[in-house]
N, CA and C atoms of all chains as a GROMACS GRO file, in nm:
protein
  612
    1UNK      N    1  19.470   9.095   1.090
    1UNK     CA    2  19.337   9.146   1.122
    1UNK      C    3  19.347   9.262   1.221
    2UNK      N    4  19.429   9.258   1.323
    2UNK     CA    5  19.486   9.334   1.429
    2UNK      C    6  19.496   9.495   1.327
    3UNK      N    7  19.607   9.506   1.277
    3UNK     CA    8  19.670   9.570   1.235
    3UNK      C    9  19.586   9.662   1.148
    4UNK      N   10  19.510   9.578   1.063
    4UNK     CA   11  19.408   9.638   0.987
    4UNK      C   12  19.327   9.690   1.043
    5UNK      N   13  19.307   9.646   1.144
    5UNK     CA   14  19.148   9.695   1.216
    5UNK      C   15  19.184   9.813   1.283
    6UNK      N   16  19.276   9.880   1.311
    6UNK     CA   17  19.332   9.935   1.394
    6UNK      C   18  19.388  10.084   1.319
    7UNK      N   19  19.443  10.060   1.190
    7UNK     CA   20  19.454  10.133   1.068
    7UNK      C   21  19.351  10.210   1.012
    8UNK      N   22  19.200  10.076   0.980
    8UNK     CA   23  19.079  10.132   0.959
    8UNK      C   24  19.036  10.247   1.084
    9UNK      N   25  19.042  10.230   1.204
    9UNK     CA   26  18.971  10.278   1.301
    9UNK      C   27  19.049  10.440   1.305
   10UNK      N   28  19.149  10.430   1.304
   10UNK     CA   29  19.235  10.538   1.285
   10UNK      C   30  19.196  10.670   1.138
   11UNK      N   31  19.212  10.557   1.047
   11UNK     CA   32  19.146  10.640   0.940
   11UNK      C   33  19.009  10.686   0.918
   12UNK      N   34  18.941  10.668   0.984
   12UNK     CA   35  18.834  10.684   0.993
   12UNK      C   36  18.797  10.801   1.108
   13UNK      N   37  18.872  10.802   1.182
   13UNK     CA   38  18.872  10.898   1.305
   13UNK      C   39  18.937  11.017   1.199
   14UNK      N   40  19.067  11.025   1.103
   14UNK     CA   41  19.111  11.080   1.078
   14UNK      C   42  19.048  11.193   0.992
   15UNK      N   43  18.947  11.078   0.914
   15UNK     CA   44  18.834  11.142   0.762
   15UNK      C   45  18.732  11.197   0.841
   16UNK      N   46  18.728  11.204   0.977
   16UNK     CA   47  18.568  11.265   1.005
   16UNK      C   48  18.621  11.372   1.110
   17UNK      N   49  18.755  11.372   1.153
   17UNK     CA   50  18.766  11.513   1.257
   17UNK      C   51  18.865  11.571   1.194
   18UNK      N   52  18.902  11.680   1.258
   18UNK     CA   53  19.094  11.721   1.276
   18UNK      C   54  19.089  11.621   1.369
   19UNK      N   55  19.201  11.600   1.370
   19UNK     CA   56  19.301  11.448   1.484
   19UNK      C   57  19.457  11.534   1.484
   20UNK      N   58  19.418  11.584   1.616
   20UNK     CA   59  19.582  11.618   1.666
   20UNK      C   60  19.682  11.511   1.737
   21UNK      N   61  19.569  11.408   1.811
   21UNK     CA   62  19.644  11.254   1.809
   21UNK      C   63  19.563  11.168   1.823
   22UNK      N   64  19.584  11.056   1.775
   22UNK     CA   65  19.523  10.917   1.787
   22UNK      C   66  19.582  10.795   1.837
   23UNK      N   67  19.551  10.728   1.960
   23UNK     CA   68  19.602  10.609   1.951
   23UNK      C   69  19.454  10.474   1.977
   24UNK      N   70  19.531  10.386   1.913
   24UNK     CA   71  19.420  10.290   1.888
   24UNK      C   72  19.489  10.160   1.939
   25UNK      N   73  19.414  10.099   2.040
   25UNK     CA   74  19.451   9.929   2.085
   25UNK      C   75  19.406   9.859   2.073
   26UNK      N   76  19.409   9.737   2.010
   26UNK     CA   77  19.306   9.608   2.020
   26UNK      C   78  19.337   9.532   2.115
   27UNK      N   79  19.232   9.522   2.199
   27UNK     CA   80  19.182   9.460   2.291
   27UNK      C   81  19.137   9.378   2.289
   28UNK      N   82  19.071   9.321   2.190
   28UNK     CA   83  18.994   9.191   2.172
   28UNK      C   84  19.045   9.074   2.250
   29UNK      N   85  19.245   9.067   2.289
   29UNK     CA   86  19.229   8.914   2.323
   29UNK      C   87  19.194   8.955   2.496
   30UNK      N   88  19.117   9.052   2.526
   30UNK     CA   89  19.084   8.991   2.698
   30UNK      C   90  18.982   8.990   2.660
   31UNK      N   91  18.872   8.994   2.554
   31UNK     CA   92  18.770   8.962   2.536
   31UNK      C   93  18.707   8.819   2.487
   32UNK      N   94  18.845   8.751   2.419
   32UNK     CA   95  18.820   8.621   2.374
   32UNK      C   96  18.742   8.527   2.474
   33UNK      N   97  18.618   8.467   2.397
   33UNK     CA   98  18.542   8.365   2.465
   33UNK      C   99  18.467   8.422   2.530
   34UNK      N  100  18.414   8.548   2.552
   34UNK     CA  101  18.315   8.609   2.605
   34UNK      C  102  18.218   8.621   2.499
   35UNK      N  103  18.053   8.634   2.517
   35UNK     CA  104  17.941   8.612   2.431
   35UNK      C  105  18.009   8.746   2.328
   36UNK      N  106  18.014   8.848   2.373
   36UNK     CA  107  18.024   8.935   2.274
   36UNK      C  108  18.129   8.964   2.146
   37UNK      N  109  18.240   8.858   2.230
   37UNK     CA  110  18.341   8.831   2.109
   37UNK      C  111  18.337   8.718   1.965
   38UNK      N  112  18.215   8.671   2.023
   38UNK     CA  113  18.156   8.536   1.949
   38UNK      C  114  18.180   8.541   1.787
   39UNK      N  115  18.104   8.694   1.754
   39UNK     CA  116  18.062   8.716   1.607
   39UNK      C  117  18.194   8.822   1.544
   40UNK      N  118  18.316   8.798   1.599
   40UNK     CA  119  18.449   8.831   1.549
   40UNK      C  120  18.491   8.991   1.534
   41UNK      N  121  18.343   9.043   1.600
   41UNK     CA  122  18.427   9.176   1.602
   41UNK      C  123  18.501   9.220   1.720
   42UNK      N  124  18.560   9.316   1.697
   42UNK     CA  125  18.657   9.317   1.793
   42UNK      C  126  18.639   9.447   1.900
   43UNK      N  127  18.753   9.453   2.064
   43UNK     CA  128  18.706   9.530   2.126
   43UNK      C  129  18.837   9.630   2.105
   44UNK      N  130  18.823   9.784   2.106
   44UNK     CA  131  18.932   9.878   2.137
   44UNK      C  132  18.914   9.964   2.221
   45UNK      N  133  19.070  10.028   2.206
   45UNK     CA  134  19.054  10.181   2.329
   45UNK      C  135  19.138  10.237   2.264
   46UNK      N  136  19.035  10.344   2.229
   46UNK     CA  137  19.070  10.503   2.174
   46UNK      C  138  19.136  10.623   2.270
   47UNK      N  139  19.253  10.668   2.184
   47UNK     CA  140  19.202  10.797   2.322
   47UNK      C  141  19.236  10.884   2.163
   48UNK      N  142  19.160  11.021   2.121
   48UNK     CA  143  19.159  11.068   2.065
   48UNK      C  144  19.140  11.186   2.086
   49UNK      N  145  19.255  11.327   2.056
   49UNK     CA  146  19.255  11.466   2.083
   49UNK      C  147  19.213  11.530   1.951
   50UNK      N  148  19.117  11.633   1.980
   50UNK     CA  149  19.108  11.658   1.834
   50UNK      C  150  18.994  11.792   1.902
   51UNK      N  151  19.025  11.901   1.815
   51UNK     CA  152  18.948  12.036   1.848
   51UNK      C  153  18.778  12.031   1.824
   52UNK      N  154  18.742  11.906   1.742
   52UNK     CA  155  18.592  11.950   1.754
   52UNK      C  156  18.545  11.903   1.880
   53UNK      N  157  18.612  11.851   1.965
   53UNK     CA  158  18.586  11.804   2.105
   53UNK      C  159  18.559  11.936   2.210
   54UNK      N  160  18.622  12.039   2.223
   54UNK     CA  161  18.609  12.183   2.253
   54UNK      C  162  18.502  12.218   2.283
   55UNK      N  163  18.421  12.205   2.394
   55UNK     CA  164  18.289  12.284   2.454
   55UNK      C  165  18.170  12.209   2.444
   56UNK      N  166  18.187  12.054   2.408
   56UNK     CA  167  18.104  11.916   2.391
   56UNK      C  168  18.125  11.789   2.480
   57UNK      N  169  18.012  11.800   2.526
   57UNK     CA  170  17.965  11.735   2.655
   57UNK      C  171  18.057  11.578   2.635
   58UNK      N  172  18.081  11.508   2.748
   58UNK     CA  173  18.094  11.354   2.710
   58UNK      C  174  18.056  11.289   2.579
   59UNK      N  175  17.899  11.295   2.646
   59UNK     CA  176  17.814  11.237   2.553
   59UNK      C  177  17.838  11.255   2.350
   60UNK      N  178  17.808  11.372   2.325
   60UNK     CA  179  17.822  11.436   2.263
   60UNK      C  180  17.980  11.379   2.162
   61UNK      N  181  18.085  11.388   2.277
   61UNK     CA  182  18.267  11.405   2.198
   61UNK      C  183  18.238  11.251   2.145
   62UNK      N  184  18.128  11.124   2.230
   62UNK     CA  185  18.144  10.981   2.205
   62UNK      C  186  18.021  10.996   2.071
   63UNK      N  187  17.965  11.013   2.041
   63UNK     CA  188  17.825  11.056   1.910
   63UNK      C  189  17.954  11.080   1.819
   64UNK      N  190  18.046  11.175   1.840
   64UNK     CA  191  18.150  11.247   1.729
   64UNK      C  192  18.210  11.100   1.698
   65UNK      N  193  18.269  11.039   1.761
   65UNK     CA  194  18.368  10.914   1.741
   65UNK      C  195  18.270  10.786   1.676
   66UNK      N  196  18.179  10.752   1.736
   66UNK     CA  197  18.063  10.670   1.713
   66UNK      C  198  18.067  10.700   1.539
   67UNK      N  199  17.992  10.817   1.518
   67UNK     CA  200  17.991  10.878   1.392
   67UNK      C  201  18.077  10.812   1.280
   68UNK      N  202  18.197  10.893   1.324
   68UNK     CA  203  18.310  10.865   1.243
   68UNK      C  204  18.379  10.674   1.249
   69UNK      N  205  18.302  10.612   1.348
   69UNK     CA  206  18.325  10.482   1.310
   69UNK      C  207  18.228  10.431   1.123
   70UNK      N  208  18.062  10.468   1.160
   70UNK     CA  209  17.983  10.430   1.091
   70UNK      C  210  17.989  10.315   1.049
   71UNK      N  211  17.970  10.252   0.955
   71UNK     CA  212  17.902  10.073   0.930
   71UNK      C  213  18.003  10.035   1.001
   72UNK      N  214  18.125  10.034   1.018
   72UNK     CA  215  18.226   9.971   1.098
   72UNK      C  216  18.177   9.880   1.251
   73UNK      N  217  18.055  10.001   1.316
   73UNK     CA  218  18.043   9.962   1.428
   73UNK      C  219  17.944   9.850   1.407
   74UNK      N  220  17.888   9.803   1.321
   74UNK     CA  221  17.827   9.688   1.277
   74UNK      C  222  17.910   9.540   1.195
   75UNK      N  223  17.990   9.598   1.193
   75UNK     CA  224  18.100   9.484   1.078
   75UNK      C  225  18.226   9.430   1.158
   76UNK      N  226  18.276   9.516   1.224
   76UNK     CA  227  18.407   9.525   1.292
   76UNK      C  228  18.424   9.546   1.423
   77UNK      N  229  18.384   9.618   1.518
   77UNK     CA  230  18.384   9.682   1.621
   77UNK      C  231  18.252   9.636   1.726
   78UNK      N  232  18.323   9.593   1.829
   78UNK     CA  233  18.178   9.541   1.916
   78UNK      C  234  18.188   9.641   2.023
   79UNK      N  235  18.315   9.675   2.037
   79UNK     CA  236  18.301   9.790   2.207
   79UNK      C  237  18.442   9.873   2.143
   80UNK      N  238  18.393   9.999   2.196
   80UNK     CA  239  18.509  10.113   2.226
   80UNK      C  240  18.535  10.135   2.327
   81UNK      N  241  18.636  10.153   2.399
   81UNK     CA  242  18.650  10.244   2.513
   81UNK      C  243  18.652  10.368   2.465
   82UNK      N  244  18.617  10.491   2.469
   82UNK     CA  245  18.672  10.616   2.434
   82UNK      C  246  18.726  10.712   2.504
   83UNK      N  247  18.820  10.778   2.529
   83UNK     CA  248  18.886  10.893   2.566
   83UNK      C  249  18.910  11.010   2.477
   84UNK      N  250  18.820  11.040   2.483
   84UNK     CA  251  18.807  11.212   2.384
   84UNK      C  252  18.823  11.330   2.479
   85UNK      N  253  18.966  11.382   2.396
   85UNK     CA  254  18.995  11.515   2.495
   85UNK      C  255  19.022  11.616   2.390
   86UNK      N  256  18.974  11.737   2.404
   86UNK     CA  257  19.027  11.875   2.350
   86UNK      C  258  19.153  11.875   2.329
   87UNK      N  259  19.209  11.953   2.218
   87UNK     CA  260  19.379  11.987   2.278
   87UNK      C  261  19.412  12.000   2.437
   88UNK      N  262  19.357  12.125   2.484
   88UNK     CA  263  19.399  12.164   2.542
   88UNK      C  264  19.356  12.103   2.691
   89UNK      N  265  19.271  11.979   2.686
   89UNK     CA  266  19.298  11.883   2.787
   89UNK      C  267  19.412  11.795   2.792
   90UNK      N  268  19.466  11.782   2.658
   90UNK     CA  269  19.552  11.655   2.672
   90UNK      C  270  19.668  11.740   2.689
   91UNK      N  271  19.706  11.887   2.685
   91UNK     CA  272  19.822  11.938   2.697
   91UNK      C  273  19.883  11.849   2.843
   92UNK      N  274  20.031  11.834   2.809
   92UNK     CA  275  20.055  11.815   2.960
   92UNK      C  276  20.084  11.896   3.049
   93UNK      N  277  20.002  11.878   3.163
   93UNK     CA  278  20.038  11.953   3.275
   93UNK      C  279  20.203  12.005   3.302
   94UNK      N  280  20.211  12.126   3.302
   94UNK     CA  281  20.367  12.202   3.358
   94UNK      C  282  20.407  12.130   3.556
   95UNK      N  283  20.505  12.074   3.506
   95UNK     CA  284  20.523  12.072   3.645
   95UNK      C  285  20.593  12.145   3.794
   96UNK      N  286  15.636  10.533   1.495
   96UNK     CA  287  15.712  10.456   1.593
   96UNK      C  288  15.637  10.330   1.597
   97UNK      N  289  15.782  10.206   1.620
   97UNK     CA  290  15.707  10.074   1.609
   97UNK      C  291  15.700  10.052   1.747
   98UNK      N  292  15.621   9.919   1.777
   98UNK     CA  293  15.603   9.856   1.948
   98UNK      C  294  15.700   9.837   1.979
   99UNK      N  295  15.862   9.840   1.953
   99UNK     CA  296  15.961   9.822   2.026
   99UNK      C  297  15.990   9.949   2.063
  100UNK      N  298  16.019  10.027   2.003
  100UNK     CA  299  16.058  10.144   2.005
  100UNK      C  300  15.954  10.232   2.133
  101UNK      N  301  15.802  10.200   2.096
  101UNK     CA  302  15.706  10.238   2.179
  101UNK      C  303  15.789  10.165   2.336
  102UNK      N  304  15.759  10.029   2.321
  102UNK     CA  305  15.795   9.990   2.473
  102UNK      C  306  15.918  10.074   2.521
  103UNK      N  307  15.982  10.061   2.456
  103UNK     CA  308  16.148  10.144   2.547
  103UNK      C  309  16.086  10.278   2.586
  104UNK      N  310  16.017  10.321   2.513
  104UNK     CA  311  15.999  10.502   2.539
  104UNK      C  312  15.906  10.522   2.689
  105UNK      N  313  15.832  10.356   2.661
  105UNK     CA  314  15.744  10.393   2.831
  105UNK      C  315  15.828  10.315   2.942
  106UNK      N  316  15.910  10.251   2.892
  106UNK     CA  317  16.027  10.216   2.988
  106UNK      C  318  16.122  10.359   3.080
  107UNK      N  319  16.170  10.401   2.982
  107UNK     CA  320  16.244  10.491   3.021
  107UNK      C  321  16.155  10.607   3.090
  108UNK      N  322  16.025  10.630   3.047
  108UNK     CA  323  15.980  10.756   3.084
  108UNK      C  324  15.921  10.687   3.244
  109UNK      N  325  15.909  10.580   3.246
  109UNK     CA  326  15.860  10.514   3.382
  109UNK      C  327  15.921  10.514   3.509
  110UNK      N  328  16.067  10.519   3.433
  110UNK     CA  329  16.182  10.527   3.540
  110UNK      C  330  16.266  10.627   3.522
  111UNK      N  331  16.285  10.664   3.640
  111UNK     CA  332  16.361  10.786   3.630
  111UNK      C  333  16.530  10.758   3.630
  112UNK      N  334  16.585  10.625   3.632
  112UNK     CA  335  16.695  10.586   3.640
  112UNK      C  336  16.670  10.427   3.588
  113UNK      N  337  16.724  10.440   3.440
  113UNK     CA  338  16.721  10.269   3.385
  113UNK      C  339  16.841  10.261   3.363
  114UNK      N  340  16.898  10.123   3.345
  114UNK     CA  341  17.039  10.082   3.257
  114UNK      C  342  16.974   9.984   3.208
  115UNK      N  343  16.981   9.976   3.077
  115UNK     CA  344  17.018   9.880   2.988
  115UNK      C  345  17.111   9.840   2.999
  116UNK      N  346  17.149   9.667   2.969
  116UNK     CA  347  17.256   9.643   2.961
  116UNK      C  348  17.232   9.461   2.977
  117UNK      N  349  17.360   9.419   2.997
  117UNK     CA  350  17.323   9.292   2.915
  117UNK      C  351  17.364   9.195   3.032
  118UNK      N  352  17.244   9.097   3.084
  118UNK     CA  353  17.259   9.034   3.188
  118UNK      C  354  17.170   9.119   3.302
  119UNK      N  355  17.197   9.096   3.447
  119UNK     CA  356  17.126   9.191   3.561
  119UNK      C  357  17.275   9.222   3.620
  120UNK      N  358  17.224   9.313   3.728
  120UNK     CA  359  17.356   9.365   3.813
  120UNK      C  360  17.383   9.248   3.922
  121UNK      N  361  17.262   9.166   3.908
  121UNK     CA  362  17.362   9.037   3.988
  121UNK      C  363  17.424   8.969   3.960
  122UNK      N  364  17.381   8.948   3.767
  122UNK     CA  365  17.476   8.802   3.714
  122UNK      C  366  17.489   8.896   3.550
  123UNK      N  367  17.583   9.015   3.557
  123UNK     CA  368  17.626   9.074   3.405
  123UNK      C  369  17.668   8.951   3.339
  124UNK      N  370  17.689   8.944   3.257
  124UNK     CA  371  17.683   8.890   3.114
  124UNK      C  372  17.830   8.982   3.036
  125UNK      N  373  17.828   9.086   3.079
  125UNK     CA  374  17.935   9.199   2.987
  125UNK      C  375  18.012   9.266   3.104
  126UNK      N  376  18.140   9.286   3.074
  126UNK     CA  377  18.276   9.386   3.181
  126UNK      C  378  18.207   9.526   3.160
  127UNK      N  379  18.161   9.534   3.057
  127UNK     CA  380  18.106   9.689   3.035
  127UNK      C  381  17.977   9.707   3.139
  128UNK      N  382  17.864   9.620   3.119
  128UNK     CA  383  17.703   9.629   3.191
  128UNK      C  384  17.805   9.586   3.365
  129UNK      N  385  17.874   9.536   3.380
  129UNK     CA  386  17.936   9.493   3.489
  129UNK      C  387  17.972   9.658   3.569
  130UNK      N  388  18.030   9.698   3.487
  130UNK     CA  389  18.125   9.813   3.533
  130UNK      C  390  18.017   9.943   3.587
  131UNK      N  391  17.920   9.909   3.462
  131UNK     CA  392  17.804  10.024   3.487
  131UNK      C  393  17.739  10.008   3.619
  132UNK      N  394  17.698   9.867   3.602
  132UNK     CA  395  17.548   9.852   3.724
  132UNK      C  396  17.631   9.878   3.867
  133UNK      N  397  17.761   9.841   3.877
  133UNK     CA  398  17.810   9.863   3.978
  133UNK      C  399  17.836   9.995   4.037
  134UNK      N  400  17.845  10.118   3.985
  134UNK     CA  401  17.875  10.233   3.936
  134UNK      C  402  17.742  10.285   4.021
  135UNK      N  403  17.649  10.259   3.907
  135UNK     CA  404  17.507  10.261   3.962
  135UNK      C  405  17.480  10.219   4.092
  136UNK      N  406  17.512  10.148   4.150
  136UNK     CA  407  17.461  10.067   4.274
  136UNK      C  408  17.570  10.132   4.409
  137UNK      N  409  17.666  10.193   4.354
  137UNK     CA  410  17.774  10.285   4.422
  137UNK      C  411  17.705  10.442   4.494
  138UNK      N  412  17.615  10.448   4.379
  138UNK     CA  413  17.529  10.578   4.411
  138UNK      C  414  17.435  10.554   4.482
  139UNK      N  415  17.366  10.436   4.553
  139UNK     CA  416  17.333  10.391   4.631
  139UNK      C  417  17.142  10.455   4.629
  140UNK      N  418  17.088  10.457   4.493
  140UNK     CA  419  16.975  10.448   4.497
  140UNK      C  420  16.900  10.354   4.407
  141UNK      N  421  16.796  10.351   4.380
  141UNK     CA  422  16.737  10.242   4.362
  141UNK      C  423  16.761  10.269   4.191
  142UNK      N  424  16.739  10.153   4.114
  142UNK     CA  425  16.733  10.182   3.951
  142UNK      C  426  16.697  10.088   3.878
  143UNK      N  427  16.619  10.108   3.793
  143UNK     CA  428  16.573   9.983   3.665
  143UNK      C  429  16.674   9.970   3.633
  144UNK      N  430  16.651   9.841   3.548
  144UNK     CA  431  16.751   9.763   3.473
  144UNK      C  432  16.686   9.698   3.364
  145UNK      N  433  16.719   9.685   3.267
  145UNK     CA  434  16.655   9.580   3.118
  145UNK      C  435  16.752   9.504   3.063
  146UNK      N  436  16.711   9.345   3.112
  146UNK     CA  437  16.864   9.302   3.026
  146UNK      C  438  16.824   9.296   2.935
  147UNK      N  439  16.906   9.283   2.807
  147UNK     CA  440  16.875   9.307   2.678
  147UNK      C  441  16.885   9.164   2.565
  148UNK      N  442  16.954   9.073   2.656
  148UNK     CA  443  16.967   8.947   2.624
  148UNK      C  444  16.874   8.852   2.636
  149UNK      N  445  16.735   8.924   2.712
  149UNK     CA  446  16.617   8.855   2.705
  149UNK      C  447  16.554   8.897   2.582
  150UNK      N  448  16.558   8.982   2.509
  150UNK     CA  449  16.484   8.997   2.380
  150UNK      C  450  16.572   9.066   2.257
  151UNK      N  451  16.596   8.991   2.174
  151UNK     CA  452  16.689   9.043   2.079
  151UNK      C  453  16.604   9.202   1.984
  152UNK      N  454  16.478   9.225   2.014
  152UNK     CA  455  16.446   9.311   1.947
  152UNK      C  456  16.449   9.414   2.030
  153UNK      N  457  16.484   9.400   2.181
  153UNK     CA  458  16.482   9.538   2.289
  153UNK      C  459  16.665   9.574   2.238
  154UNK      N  460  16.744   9.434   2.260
  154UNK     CA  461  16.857   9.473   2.255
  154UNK      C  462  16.926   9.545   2.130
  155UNK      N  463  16.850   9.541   2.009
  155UNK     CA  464  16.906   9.632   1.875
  155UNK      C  465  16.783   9.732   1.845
  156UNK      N  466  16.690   9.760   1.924
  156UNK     CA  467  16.600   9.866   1.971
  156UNK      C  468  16.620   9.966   2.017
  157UNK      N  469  16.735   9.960   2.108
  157UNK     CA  470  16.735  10.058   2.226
  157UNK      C  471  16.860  10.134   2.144
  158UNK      N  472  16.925  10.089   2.055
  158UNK     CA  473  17.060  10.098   2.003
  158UNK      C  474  16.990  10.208   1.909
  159UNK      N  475  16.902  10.181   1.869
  159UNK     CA  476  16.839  10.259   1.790
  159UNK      C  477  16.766  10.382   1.879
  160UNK      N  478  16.708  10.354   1.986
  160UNK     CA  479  16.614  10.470   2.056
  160UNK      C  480  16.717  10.585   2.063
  161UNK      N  481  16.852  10.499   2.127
  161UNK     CA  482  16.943  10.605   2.216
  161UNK      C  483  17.018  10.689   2.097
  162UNK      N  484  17.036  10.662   1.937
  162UNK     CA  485  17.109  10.663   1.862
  162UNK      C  486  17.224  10.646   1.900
  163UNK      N  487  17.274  10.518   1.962
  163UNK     CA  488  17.387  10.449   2.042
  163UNK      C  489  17.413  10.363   2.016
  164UNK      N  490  17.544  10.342   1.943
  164UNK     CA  491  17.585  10.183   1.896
  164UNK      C  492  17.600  10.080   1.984
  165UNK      N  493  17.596  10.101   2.117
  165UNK     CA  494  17.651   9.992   2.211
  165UNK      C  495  17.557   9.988   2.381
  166UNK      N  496  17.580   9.871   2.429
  166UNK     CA  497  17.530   9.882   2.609
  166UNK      C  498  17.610   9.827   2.647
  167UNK      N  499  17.631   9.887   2.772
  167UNK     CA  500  17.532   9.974   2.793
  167UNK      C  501  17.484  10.104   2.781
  168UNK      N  502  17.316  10.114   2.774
  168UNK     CA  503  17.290  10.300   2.796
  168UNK      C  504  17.223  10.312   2.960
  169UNK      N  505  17.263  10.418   3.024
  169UNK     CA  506  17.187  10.490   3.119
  169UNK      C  507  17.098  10.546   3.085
  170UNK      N  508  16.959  10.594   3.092
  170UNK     CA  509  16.897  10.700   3.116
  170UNK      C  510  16.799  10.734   3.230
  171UNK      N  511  16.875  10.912   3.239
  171UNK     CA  512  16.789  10.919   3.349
  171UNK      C  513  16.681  11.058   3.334
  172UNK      N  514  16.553  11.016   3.374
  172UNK     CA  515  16.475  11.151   3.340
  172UNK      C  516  16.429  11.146   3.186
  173UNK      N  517  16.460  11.024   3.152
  173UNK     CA  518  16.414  10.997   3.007
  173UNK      C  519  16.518  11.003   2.920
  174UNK      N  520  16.634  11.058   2.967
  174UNK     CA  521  16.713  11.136   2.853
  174UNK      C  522  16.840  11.045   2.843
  175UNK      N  523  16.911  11.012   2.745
  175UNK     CA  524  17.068  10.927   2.793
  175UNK      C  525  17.145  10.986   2.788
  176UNK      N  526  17.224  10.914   2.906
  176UNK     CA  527  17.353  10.935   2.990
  176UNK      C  528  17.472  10.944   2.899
  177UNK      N  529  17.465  10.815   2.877
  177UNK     CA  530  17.571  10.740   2.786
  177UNK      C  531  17.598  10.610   2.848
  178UNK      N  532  17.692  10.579   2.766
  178UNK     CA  533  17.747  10.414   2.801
  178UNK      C  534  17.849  10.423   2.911
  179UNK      N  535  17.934  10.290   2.943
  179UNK     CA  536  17.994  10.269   3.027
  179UNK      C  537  18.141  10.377   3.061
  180UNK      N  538  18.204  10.411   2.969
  180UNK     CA  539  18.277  10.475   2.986
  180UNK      C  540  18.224  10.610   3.086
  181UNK      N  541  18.095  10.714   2.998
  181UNK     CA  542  18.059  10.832   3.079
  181UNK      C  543  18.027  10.773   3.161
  182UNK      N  544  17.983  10.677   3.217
  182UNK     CA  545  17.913  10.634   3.376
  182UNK      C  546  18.004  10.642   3.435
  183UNK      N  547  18.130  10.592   3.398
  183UNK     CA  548  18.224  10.527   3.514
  183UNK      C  549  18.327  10.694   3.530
  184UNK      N  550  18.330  10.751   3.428
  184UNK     CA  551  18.391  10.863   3.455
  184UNK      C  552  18.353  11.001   3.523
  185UNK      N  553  18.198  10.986   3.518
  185UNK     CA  554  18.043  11.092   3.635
  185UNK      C  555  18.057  11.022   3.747
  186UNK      N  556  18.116  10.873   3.765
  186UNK     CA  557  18.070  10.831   3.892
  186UNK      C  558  18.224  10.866   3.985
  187UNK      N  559  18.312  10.855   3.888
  187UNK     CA  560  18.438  10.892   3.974
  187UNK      C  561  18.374  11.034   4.016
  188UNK      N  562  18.415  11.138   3.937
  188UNK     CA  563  18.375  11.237   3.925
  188UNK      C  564  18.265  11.311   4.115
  189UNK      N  565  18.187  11.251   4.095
  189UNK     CA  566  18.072  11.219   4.188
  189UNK      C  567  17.985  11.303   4.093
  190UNK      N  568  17.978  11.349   4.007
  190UNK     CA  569  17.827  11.347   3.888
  190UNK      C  570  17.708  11.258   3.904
  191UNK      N  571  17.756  11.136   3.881
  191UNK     CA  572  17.677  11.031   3.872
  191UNK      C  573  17.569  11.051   3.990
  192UNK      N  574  17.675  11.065   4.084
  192UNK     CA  575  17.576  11.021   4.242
  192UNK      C  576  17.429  11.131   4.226
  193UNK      N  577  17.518  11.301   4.220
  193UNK     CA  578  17.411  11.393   4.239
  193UNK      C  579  17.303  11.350   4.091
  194UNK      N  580  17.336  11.320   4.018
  194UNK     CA  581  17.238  11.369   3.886
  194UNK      C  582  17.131  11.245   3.928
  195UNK      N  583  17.155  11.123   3.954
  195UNK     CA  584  17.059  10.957   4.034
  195UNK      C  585  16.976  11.034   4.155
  196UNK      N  586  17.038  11.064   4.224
  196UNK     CA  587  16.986  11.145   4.334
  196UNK      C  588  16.858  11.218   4.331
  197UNK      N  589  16.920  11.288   4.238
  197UNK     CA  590  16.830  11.444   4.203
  197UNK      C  591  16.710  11.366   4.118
  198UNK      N  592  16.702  11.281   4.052
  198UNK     CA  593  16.621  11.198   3.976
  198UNK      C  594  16.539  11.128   4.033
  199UNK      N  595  16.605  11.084   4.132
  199UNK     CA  596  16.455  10.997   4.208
  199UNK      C  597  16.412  11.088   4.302
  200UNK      N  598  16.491  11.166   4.380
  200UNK     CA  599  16.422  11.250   4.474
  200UNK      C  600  16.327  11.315   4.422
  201UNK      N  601  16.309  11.373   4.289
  201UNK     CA  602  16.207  11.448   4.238
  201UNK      C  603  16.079  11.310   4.212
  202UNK      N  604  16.173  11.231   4.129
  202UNK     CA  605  15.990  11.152   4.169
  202UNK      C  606  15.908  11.097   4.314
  203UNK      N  607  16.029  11.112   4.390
  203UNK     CA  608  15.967  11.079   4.519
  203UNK      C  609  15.892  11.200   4.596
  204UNK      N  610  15.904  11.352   4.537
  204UNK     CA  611  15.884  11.475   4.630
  204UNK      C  612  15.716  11.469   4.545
   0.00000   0.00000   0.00000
């Protein structure tokens, strides 16, 4: 279920932006036994780089991801964390 | 617009700083509404709150007002913030503080 869910979430990020990287975690077991884990969907943390992020507010880069979940966030998905950065935020710093 | 939808809209326009979210900031219910109200209460002004676990039609209402899959939502000035993540990342930031600030001070001037 892990694995799948995690695959889906990915592909789905993949079909709705450019994705220069994706990583996806399930989180669900620090959520186990809490009300919101009740109805089996599960919790993750995204961090996702991808250029339509470029000159779009917080708000806005999480609507983009939200989006690209669609029915998912009703079937599968009870919480995201999200980390949406531009390329050229996630470049790493020169030291 | 239906009466749920109506109520949230005079909710939010009533207050110039609400969180939705699930439980109160004394006894959350969620790590997420947890993370927020505290956030909120960091900025050290006053703010509505709606738990959402008192009415199942506010709590898949508001999901709908905000076009937001999840709570918690902030809004302030009528308008949303976002969920827990942007809160907690405006409040590091110190965003959070000035934009709460600037929100009630105007309804108070």
């Amino acid at each position: 279920m892990t694995a799948e869910r995690v695959r889906m979430i990915e592909r789905r990020l993949r079909d709705a932006l450019p994705v220069d990287h994706a990583e996806v975690v399930d989180e669900s077991h620090l959520h186990a036994g809490h009300p919101g884990a009740r109805d089996g969907r599960g919790h993750f943390r995204i961090l996702v780089v991808s250029q339509a992020f470029s000159g779009c507010s917080p708000l806005q880069r999480h609507r983009l991801v939200y989006d690209a979940m669609g029915e998912a966030m009703n079937t599968d998905i009870h919480a995201l964390s999200i980390r949406a950065l531009a390329p050229e935020e996630y470049a790493t710093p020169k030291a | 617009m239906d009466e749920v939808q109506q109520a949230i809209k005079q909710q939010v326009e009533a207050h110039p700083v609400i969180l939705f979210m699930k439980g109160t900031p004394q006894f959350p219910q969620c790590g997420f509404s947890m993370k927020a109200s505290q956030a909120l209460a960091g900025c050290e002004v006053e703010f509505a709150y709606v738990n959402v676990l008192e009415d199942e039609r506010i709590r898949q209402g508001v999901k709908d007002y905000g076009n937001w899959p999840t709570i918690p939502q902030l809004y302030v000035n009528g308008e949303l913030v976002g969920g827990s993540d942007i809160i907690l990342q405006m409040y590091e930031s110190g965003e959070l503080e000035t934009l709460v600030k600037d929100a009630v001070g105007k309804q108070q001037a």
